[in-house]
N, C-alpha and C positions, 0 to 999 in steps of 0.2 A: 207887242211886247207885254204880254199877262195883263193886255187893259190898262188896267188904271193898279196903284196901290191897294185897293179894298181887294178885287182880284187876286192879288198876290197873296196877300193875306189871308183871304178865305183859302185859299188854293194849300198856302203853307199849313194853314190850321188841322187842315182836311188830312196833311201827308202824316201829322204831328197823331192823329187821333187812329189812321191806319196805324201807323206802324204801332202806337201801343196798344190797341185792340189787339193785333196781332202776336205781339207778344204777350196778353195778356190770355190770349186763347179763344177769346172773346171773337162772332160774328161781326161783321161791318161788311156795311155796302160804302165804304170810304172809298172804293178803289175806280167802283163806275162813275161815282162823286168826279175824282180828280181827270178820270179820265175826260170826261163831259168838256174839262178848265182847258185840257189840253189836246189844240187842235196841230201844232207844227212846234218847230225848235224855235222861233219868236216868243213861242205862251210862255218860256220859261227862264228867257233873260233878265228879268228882275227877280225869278223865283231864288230862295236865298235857302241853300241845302244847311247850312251852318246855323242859322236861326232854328229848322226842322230839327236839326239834333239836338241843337244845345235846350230847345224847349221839349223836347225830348225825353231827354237825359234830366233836366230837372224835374219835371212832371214824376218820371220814374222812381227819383230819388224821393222826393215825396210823401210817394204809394210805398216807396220801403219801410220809412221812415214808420208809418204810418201802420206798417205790418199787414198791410191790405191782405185778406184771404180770399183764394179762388180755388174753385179745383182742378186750375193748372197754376203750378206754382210761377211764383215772377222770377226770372232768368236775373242774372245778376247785373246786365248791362244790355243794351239793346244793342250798342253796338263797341 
């Protein structure tokens, strides 16, 4: 069951930091990262998708805020 809570957490942090790399355009090895956490559908019943976004979506909001520049622009929602 994703271990323990630190597991989950590293696990969530990990999906938090893919997917805005990704939207940012940015490389990341988040994905071998997450995969490693995840061995079967047990690793991921405490895992919390709504936490993944909503820290997400904040972080995002942020970076707008913030007028971050890349040379791929920030999309206007991740999801």
């Amino acid at each position: 069951m994703c271990g323990n809570l630190l597991k989950c957490e590293v696990l969530e942090a990990e999906t938090v930091s893919f997917l805005l790399c990704k939207n940012l355009g940015l490389e990341t090895r988040a994905a071998e990262y997450i995969a490693a956490y995840i061995k079967n559908e047990d690793d991921l019943i405490k895992f919390s998708y709504e936490s993944v976004v909503k820290m997400a979506d904040k972080i995002e909001e942020i970076l707008l805020k913030q007028n971050v520049k890349s040379d791929v622009p920030i999309q206007q929602s991740l999801f």
